[in-house]
SERO-4910 file (N, C-alpha, C, O; in steps of 0.05 Angstrom, whole numbers):
BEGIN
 pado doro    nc1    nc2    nc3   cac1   cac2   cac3    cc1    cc2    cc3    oc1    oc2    oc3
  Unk    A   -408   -531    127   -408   -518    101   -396   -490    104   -381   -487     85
  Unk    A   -396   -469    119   -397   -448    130   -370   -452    136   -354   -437    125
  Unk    A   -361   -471    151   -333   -469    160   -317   -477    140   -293   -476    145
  Unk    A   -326   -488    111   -302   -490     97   -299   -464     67   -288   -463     45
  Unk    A   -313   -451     79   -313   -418     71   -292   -406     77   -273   -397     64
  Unk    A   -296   -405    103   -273   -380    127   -252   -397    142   -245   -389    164
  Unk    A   -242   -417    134   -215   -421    150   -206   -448    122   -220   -466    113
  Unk    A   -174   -439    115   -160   -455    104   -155   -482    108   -157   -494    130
  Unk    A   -144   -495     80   -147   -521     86   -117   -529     93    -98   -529     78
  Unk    A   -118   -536    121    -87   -544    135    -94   -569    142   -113   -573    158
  Unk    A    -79   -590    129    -83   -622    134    -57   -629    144    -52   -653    143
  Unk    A    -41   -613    153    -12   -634    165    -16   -642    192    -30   -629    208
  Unk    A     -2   -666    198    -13   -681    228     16   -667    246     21   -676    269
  Unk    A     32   -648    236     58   -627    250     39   -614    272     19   -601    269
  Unk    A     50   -618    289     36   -603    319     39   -569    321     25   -552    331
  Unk    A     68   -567    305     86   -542    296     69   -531    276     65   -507    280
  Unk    A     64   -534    267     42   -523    234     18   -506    250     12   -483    255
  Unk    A      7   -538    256    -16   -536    273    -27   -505    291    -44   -487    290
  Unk    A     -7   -515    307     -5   -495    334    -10   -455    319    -27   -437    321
  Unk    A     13   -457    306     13   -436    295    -11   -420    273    -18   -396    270
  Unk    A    -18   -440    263    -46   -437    241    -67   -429    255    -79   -410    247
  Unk    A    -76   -448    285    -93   -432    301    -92   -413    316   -109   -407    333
  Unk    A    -66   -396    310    -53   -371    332    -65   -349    303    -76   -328    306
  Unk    A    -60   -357    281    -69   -337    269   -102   -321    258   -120   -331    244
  Unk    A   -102   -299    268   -129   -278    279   -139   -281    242   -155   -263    236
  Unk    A   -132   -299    222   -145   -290    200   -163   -314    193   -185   -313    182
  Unk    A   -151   -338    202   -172   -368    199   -196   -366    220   -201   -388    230
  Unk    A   -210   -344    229   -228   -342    243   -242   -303    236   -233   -280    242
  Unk    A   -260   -313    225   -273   -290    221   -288   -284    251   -295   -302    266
  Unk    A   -290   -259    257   -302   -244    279   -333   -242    284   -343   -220    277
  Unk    A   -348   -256    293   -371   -256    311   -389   -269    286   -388   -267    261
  Unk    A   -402   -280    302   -421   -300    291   -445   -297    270   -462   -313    263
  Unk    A   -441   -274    262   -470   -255    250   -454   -266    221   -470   -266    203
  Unk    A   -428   -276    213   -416   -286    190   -429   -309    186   -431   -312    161
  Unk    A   -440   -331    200   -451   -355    201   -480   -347    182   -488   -361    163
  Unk    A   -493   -320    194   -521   -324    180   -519   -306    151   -535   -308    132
  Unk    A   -495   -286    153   -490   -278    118   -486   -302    103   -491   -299     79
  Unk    A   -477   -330    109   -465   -346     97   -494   -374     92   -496   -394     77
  Unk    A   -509   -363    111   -536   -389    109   -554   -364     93   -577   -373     90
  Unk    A   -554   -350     88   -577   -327     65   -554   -330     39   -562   -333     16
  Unk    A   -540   -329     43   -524   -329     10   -538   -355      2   -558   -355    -12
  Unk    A   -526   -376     13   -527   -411     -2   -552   -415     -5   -555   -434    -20
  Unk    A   -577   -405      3   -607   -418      7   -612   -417    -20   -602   -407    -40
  Unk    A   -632   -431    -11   -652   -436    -48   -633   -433    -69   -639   -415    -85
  Unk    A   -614   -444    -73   -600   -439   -106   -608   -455   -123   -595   -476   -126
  Unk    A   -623   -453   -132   -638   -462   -163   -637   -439   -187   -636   -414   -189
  Unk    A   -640   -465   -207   -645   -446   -231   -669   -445   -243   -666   -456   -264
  Unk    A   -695   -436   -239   -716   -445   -244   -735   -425   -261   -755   -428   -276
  Unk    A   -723   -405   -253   -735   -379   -261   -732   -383   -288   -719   -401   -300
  Unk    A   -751   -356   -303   -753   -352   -328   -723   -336   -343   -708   -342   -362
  Unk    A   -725   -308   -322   -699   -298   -331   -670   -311   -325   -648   -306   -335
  Unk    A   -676   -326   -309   -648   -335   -304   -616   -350   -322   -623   -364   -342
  Unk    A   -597   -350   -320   -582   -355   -340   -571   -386   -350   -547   -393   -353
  Unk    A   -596   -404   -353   -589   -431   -356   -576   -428   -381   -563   -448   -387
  Unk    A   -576   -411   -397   -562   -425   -421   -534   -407   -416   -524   -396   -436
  Unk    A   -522   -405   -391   -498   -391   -389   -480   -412   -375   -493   -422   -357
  Unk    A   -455   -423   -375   -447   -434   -377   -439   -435   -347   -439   -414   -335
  Unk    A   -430   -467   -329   -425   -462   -297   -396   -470   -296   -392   -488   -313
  Unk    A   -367   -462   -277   -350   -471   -276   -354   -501   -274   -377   -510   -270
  Unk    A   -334   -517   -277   -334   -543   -293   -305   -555   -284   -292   -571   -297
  Unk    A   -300   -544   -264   -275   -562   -244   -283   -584   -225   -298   -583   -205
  Unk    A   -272   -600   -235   -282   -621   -220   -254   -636   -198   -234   -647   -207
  Unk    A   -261   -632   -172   -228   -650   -166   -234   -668   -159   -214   -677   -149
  Unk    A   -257   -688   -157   -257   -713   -172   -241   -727   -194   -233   -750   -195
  Unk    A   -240   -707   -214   -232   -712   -241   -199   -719   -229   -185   -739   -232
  Unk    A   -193   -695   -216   -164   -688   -207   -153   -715   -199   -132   -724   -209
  Unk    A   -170   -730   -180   -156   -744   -158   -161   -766   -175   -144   -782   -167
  Unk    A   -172   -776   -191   -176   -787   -212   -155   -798   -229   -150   -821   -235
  Unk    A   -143   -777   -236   -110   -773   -241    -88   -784   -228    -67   -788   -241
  Unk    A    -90   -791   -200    -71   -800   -176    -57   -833   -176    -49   -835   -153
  Unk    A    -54   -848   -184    -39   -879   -177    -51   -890   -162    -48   -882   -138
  Unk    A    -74   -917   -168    -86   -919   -147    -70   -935   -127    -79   -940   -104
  Unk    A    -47   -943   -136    -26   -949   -106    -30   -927    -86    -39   -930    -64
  Unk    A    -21   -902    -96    -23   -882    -73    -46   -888    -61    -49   -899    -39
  Unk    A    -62   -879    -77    -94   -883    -60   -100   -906    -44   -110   -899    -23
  Unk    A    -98   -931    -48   -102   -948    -32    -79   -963    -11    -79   -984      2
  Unk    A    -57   -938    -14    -41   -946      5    -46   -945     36    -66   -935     47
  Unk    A    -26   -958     50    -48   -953     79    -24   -942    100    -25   -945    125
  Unk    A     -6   -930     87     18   -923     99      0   -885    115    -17   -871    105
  Unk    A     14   -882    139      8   -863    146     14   -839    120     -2   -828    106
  Unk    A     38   -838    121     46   -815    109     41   -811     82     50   -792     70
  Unk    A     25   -829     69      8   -834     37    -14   -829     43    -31   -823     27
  Unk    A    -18   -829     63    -49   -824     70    -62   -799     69    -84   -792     61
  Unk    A    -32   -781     85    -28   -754     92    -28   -738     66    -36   -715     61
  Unk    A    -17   -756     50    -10   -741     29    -38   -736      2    -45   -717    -12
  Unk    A    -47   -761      6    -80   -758    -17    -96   -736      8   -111   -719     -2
  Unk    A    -92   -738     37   -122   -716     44   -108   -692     35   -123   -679     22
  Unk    A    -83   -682     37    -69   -657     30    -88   -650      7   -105   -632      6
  Unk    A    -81   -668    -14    -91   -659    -40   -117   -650    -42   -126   -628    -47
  Unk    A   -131   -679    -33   -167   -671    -29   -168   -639    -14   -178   -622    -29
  Unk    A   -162   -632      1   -164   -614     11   -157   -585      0   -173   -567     -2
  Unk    A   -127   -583     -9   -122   -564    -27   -143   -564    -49   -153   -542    -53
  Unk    A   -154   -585    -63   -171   -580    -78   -203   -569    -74   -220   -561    -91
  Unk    A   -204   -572    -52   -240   -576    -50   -241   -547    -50   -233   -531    -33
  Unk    A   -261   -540    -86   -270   -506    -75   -302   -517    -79   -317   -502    -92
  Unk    A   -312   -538    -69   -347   -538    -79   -363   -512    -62   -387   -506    -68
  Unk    A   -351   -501    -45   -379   -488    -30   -378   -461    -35   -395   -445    -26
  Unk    A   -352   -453    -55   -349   -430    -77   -369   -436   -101   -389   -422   -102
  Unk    A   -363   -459   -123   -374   -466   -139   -402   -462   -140   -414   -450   -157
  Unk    A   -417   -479   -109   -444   -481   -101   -450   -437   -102   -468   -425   -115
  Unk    A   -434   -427    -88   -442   -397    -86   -442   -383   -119   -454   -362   -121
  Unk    A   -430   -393   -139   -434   -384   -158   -460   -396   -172   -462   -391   -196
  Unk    A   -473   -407   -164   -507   -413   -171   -524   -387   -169   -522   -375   -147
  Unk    A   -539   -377   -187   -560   -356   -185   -581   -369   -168   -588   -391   -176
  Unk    A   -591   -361   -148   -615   -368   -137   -643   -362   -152   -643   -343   -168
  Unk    A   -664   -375   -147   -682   -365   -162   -703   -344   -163   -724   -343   -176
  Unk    A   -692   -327   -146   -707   -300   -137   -688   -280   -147   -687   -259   -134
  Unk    A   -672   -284   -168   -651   -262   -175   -669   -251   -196   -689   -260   -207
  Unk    A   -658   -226   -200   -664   -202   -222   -649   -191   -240   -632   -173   -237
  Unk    A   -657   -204   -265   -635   -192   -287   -631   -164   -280   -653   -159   -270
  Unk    A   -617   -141   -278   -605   -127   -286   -587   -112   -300   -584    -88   -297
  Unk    A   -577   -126   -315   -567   -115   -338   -556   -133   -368   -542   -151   -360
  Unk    A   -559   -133   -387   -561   -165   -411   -538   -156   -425   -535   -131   -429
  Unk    A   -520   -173   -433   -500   -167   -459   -502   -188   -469   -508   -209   -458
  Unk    A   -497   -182   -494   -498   -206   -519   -479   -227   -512   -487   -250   -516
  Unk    A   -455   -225   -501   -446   -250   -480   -447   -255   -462   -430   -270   -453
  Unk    A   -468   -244   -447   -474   -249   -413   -489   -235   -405   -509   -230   -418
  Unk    A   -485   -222   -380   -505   -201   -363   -499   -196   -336   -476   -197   -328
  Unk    A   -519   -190   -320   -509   -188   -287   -544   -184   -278   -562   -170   -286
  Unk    A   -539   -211   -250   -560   -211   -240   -564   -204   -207   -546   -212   -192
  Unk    A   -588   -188   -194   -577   -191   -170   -600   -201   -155   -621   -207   -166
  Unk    A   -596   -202   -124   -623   -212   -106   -612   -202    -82   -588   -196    -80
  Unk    A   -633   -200    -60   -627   -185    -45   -636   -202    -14   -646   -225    -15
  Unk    A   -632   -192      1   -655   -199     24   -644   -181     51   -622   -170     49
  Unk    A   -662   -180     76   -665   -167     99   -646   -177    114   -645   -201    117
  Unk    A   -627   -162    126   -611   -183    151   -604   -154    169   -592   -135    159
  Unk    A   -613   -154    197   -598   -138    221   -603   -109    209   -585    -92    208
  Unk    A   -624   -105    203   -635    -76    202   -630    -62    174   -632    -37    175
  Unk    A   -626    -71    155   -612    -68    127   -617    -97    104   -625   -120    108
  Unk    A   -607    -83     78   -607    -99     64   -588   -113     45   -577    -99     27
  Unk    A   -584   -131     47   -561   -144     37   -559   -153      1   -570   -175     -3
  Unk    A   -552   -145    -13   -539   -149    -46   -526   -162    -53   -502   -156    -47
  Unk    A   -528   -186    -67   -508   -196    -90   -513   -190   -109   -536   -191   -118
  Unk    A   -493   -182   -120   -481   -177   -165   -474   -212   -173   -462   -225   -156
  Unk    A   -478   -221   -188   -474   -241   -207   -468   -233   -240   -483   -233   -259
  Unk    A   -450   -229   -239   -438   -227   -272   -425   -253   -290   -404   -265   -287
  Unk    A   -445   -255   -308   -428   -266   -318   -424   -257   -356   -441   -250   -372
  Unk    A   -393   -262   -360   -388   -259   -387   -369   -273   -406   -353   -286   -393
  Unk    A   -367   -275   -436   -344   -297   -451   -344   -285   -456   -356   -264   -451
  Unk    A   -318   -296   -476   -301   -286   -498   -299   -315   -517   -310   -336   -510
  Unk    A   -285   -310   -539   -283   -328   -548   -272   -355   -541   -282   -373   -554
  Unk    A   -252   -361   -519   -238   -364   -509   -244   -383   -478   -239   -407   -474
  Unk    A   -257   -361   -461   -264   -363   -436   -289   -351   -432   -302   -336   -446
  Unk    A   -294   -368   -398   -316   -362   -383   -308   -340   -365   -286   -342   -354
  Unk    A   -321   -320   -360   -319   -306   -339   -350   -304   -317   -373   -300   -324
  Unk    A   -340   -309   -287   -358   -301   -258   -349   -280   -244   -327   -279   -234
  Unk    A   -361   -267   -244   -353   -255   -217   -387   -243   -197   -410   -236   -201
  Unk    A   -365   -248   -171   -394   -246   -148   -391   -219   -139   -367   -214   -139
  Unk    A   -410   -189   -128   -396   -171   -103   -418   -177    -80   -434   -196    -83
  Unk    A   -419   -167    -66   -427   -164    -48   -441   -133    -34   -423   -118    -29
  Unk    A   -465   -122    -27   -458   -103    -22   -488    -94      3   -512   -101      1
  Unk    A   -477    -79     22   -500    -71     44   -509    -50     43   -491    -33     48
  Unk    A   -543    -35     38   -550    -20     39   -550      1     12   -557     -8    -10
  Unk    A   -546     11     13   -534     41     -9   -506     36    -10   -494     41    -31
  Unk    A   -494     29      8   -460     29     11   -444     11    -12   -455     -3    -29
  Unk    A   -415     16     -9   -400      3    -32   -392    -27    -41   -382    -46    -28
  Unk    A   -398    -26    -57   -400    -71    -71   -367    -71    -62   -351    -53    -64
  Unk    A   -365    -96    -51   -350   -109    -50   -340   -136    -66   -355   -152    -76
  Unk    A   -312   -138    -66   -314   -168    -88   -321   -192    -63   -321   -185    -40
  Unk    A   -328   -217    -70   -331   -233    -62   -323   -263    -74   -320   -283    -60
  Unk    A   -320   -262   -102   -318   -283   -114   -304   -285   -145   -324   -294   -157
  Unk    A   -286   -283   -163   -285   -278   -191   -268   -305   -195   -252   -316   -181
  Unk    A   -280   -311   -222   -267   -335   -231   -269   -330   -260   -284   -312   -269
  Unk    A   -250   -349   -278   -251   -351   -300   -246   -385   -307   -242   -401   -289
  Unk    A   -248   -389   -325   -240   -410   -341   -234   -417   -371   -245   -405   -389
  Unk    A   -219   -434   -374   -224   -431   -414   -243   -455   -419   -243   -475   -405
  Unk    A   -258   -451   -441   -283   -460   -446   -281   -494   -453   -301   -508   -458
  Unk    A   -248   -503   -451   -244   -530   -463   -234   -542   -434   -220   -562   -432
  Unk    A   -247   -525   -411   -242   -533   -386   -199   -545   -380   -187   -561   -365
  Unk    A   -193   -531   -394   -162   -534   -391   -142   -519   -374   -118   -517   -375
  Unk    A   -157   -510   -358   -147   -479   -349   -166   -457   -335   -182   -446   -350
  Unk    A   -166   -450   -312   -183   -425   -296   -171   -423   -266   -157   -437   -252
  Unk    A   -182   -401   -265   -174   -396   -243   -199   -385   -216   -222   -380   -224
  Unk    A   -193   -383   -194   -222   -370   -174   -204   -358   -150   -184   -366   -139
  Unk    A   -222   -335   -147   -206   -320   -128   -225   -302   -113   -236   -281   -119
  Unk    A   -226   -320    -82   -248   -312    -68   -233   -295    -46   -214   -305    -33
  Unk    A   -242   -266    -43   -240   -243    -31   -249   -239     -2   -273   -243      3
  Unk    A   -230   -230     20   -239   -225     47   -247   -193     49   -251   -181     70
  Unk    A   -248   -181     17   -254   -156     32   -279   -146     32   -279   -122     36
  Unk    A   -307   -158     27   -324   -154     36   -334   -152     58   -355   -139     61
  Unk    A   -318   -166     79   -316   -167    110   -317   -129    117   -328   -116    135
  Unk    A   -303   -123     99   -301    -94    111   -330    -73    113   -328    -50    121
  Unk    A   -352    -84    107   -381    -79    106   -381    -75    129   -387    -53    138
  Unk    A   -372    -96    145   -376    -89    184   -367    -70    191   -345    -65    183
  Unk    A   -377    -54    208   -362    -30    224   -340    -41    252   -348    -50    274
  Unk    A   -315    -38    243   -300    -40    269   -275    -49    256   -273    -44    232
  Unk    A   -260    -59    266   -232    -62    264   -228    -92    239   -223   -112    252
  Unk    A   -229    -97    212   -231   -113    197   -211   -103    175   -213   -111    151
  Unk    A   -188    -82    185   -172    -80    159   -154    -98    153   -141    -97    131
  Unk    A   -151   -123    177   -127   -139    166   -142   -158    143   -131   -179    137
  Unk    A   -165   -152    132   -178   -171    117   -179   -161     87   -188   -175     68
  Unk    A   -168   -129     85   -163   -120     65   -147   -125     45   -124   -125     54
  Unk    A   -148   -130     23   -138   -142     -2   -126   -166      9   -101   -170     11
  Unk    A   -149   -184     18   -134   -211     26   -142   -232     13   -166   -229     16
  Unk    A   -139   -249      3   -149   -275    -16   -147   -294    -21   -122   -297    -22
  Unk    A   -161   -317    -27   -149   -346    -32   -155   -347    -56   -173   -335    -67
  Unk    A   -134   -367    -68   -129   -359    -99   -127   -389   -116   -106   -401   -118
  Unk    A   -152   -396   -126   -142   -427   -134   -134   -420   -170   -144   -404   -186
  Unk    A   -112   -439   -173   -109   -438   -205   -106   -470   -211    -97   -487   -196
  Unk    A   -114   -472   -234   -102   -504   -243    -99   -497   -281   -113   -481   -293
  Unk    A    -73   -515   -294    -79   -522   -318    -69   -543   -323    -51   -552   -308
  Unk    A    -78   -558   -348    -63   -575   -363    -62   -581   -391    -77   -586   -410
  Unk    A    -31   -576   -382    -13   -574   -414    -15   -587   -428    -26   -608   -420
  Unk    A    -10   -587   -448     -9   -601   -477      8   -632   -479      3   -649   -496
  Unk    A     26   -634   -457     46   -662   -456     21   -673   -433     18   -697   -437
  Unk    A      4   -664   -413    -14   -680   -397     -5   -677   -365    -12   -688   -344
  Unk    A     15   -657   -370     17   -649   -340      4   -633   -334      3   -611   -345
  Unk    A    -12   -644   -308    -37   -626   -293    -28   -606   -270    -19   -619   -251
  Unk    A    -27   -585   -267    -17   -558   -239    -33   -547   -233    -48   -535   -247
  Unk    A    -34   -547   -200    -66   -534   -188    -43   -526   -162    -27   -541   -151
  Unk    A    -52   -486   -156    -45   -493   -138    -65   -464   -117    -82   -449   -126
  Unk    A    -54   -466    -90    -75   -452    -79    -64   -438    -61    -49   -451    -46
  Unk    A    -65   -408    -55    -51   -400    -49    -71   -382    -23    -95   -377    -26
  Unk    A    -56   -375     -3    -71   -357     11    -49   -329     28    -27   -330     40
  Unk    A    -62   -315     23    -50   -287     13    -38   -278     49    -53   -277     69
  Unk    A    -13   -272     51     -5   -264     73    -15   -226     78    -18   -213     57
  Unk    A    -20   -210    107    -30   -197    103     -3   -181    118    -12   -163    131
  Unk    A     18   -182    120     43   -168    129     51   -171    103     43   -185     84
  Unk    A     81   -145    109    101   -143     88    124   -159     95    146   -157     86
  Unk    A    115   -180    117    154   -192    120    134   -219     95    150   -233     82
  Unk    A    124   -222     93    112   -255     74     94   -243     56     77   -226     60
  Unk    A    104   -260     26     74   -257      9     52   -278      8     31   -276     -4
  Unk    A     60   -298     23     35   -319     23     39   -327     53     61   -328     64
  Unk    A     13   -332     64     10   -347     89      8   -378     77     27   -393     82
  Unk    A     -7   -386     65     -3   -415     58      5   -423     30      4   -402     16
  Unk    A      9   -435     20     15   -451    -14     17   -480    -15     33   -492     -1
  Unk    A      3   -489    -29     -1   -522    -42      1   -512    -64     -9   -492    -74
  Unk    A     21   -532    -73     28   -539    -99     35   -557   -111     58   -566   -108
  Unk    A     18   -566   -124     17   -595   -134      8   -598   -162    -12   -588   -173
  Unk    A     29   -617   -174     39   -625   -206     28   -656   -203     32   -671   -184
  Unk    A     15   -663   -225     10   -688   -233     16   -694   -271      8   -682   -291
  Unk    A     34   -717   -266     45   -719   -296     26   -735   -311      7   -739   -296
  Unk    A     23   -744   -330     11   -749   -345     11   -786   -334     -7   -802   -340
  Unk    A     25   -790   -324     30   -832   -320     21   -827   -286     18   -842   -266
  Unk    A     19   -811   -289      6   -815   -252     25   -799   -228     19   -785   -208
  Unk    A     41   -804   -236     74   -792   -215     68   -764   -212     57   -751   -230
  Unk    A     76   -753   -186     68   -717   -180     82   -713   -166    102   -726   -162
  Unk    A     76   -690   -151     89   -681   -130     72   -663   -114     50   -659   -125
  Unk    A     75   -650    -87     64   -635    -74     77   -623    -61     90   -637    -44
  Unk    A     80   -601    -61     95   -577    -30     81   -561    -25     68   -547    -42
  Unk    A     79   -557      9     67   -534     13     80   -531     25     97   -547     33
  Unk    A     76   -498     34    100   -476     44     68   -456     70     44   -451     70
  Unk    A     93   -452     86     76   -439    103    101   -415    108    125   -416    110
  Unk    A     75   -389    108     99   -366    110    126   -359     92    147   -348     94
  Unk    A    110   -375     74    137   -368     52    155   -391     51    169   -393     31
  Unk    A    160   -414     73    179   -427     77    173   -448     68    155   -459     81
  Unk    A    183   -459     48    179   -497     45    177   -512     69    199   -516     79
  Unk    A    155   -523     81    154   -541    103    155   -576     87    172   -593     90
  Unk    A    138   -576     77    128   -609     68    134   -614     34    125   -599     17
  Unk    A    148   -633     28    146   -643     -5    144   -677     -2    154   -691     17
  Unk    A    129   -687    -26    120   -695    -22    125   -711    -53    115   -696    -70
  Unk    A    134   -733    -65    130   -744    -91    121   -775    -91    120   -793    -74
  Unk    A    117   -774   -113    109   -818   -114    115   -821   -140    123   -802   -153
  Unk    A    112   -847   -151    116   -852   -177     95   -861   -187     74   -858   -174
  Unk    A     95   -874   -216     62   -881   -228     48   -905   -216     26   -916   -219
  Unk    A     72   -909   -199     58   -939   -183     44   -934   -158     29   -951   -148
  Unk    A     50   -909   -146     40   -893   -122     65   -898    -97     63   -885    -76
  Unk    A     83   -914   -100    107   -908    -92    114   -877    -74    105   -857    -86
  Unk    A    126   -872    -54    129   -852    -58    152   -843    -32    161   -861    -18
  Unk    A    162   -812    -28    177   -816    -12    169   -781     -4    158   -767    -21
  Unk    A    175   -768     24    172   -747     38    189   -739     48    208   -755     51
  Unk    A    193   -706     60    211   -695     65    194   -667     86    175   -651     81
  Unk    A    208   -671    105    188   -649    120    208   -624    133    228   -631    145
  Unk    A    205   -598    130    222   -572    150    208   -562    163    186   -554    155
  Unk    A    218   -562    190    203   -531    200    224   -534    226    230   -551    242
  Unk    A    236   -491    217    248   -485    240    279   -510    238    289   -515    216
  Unk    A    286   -519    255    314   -534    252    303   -567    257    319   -584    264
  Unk    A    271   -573    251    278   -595    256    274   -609    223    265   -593    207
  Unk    A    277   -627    216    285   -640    183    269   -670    189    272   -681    210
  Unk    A    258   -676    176    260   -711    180    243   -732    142    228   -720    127
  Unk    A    246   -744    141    249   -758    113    245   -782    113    258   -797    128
  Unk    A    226   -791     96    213   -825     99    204   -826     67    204   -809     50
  Unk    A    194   -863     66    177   -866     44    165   -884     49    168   -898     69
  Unk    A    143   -890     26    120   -899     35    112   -923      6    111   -918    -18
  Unk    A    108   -945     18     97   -968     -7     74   -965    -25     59   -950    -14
  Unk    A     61   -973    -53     41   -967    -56     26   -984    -46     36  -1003    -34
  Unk    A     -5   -981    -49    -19  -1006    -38    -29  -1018    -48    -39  -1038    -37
***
């Protein structure tokens, strides 16, 4: 659970991808005391309490729904590289243990009420101090708004979590924050304004776009990773992800789950397709 918090979702079977993804110092958070901030957040989340905000509305993305959407040729194909291609997706998609963190637990405390929302927090003891979450939530006519901070002691809230959505579930976005990390004392600036960034909508003709982005923390790249993936309305899509900015993998099928691939990295190229099943 914990580990699909702090390290991105890289599903290519490229040794080259691979290799390099675990060379980088940001898919591994620093010392293990992150494991037990991350088992005191998730505990007890119920809504049970009196003040608590059941009649406030919960994100409502489902990638069930998503994959739902997919050809079940693709899906029941048994070709390697179809195979590769639905966990890609599952994976770019899965934000549940965000979703699960936007649950009020039931030891929270209203702190502050607006006629479209409020902000609740709860606290508890960890390593000599005390640890804070903010829970906000607010609408508009329009949309849902979450957002999570984080914060230790007397010292400064951090973001940890903000999402939106529009209320006909057509459209939102979530954008979970590494710079709460900076709470720790020691060397954690490469975690500053760093983020993974999920968006999805769908348009009015029935094409569905979700994509997920994870935030490079140099100035030679603006993204360390990107999935991006289109699903049309008859089933047919596409997928690319890009590492470091660079198109590595694309990826299309048709409504029958049909489909065909195309892979880069560095000078080597190679290109196949795949039957439905």
């Amino acid at each position: 659970m914990v580990q699909a918090l702090i390290q991105p979702a890289v599903s290519t079977n490229f040794t080259g991808i691979k290799k390099h993804a675990k060379m980088d110092k940001r898919l591994y958070l620093k010392g293990w005391i992150i494991f037990f901030l991350f088992t005191f957040l998730v505990a007890g989340c119920n809504k049970e309490g009196d003040d608590l905000p059941q009649e406030f509305a919960e994100l409502t993305f489902d990638e069930q729904a998503v994959m739902d959407r997919l050809p079940h040729g693709l899906l029941a194909s048994g070709d390697p590289k179809a195979q590769e291609c639905v966990d890609m997706i599952e994976q770019a998609l899965d934000m549940s243990e965000f979703r699960a963190n936007l649950i009020v637990p039931d030891d929270a405390t209203r702190s502050a009420k607006k006629a479209s929302g409020g902000t609740w927090s709860w606290s508890f003891p960890y390593m000599g101090g005390t640890w804070t979450f903010y829970w906000t939530y607010e609408e508009d006519a329009t949309r849902h708004y979450w957002t999570m901070e984080i914060q230790f002691g007397d010292g400064e809230r951090y973001d940890y979590i903000r999402a939106w959505e529009m209320k006909d579930g057509s459209a939102g976005q979530l954008i979970y924050s590494f710079n709460w990390i900076l709470i720790y004392q020691g060397d954690y600036s490469e975690y500053e304004d760093l983020h993974w960034t999920y968006t999805w909508n769908l348009d009015s003709s029935g094409t569905y776009t979700f994509r997920w982005l994870y935030d490079a923390d140099n100035e030679d790249y603006e993204y360390f990773l990107d999935y991006q993936l289109v699903i049309y309305e008859d089933g047919s899509g596409t997928l690319d992800y890009y590492y470091l900015d660079g198109l590595v993998y694309h990826m299309e099928w048709d409504a029958d789950g049909n489909g065909s691939w195309h892979y880069y990295f560095g000078d080597l190229e190679q290109t196949g397709t795949w039957t439905a099943g």
